[in-house]
N, C-alpha and C positions, 0 to 999 in steps of 0.2 A: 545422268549417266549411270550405267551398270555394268558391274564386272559379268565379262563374259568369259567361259569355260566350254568345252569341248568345240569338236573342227567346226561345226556350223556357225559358231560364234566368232571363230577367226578368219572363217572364208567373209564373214559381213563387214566385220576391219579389213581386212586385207582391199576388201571391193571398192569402200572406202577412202584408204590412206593409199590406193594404187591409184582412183581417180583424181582424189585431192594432189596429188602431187604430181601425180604423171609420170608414176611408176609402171604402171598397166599390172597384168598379171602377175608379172614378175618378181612382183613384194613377197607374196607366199612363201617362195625360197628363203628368205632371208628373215622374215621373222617366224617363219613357222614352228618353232625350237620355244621359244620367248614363255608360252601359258603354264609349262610343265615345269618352268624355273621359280622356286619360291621366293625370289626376291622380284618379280614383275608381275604386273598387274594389267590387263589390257582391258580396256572400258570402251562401250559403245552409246550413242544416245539415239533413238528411238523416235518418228514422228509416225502416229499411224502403225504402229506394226512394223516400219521400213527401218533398219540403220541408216541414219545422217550424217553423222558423224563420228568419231573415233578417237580413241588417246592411248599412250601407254605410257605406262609409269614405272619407273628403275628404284629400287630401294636397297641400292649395295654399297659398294665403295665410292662409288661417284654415281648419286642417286638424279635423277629429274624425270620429266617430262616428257614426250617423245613422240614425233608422229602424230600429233594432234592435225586432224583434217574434218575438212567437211564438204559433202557432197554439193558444189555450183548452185543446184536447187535451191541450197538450203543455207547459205551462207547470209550473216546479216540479220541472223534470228537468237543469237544467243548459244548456241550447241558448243561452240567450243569454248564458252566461258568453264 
């Protein structure tokens, strides 16, 4: 995985953790604030050039995990380890 930075790297999460969970579009709203905040971290994994999967990570008062998804294709390969 790789921390990603500017919109083109949070429109590829977002594409991700809206399919993975079946949010659809509608994710963007709601974490689009997340990359510019220095306690979070949003990571994506990479097969071929494509985002496959995706995570985000909290580092505050009540830190973890978040949004780990992976796109149907690609599920069962290891990406969200």
């Amino acid at each position: 995985m790789s921390v990603i930075d500017g919109a083109m790297g949070l429109d590829e999460l977002c594409e991700v953790v809206g399919v993975a969970y079946g949010f659809g579009t509608g994710i963007r709203g709601i974490i689009g604030a997340w990359p510019i905040d220095p306690a979070v971290r949003c990571f994506v994994a990479r097969e071929d050039c494509r985002v496959v999967a995706a995570a985000v990570a909290v580092a505050d008062v009540v830190g973890g995990i978040y949004m780990v998804g992976t796109l149907p294709e690609a599920r069962g390969r290891g990406f969200g380890e």
